[in-house]
C-alpha positions as CSV (number, residue, x, y, z in Angstrom):
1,X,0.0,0.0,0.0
2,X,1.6,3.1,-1.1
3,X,0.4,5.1,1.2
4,X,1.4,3.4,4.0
5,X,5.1,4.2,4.3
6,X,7.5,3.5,7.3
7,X,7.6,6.1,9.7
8,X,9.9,4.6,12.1
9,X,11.2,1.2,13.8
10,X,12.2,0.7,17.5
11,X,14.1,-1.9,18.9
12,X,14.5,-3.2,22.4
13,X,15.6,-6.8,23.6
14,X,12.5,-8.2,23.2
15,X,10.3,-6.0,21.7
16,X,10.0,-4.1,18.1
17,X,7.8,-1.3,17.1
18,X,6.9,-0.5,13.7
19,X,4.9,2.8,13.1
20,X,3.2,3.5,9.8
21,X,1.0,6.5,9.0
22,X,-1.6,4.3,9.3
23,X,-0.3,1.5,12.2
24,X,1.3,0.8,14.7
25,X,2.6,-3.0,15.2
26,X,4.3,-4.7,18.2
27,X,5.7,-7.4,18.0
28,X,7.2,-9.7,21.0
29,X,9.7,-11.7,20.7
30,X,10.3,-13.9,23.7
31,X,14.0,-14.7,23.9
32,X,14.8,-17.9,25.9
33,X,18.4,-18.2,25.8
34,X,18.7,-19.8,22.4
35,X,19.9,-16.8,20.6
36,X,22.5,-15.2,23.2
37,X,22.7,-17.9,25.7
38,X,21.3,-16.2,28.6
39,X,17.9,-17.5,29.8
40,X,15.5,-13.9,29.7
41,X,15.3,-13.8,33.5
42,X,19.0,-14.0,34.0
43,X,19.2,-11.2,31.3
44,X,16.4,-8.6,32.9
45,X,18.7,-9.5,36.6
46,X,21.6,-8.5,35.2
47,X,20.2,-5.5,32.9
48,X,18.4,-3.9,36.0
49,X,21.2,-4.3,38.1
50,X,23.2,-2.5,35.5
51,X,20.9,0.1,35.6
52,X,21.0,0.9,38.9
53,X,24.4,1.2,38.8
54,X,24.2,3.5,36.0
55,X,22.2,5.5,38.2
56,X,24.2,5.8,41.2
57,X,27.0,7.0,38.9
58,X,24.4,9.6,36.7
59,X,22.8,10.9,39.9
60,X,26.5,11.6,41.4
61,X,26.7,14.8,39.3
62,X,23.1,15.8,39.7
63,X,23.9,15.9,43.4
64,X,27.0,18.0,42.3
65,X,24.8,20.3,39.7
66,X,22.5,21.1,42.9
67,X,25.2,21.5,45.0
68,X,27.2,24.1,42.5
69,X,23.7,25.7,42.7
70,X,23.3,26.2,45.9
71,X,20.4,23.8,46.3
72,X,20.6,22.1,49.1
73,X,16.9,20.1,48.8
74,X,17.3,18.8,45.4
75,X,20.5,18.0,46.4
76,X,19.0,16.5,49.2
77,X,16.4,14.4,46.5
78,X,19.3,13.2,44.5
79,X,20.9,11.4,47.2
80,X,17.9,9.7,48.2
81,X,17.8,8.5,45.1
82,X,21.1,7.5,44.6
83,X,20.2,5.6,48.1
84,X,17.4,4.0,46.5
85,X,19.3,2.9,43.5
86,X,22.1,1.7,45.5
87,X,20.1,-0.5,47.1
88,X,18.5,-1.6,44.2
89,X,22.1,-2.8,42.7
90,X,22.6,-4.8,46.1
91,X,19.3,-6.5,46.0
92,X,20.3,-7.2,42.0
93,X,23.8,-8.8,42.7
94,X,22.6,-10.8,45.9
95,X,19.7,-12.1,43.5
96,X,21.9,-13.2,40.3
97,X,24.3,-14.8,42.5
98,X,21.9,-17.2,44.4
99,X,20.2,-17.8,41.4
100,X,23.4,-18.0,39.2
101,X,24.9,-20.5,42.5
102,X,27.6,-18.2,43.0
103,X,29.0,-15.8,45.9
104,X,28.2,-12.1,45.9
């Protein structure tokens, strides 16, 4: 159909979106391990773990920024959150090792 053309296509582990003028289509695509050799559960462990990490490191120089600024209660926000994300990587690690049947 002509006048459907491809507007744009998004990727993510599992999932991809394809946007026409006319539809949008989403597609699932369960990955079991056979492809990358990860079982999926292992995968999202390990991805959310990473995240948090990520996190802890991004909201290090918000919690700089605010303090430069002389905002003292976002500063205070960010740290929280870094807390909260900190905890989140512990909780991660402990998980994938008892599951993976190794030490943390």
């Amino acid at each position: 159909m002509a006048d459907q053309c491809r507007v744009g296509v998004l990727k993510a582990p599992h999932v991809e979106i394809q946007q026409t003028k006319e539809v949008t289509t989403v597609t699932i695509n369960p990955e079991f391990g056979n492809v990358t050799g990860t079982k999926d559960k292992d995968y999202d462990i390990i991805w959310f773990t990473e995240a948090c990490l990520s996190n802890v490191l991004r909201l290090e120089t918000y919690i700089e920024d605010a303090g430069l600024a002389g905002d003292a209660e976002l500063a205070d926000f960010f740290r929280r959150a870094q807390h909260e994300s900190r905890k989140g990587a512990e909780e991660g690690k402990k998980l994938l090792a008892k599951r993976l049947g190794v030490r943390a």
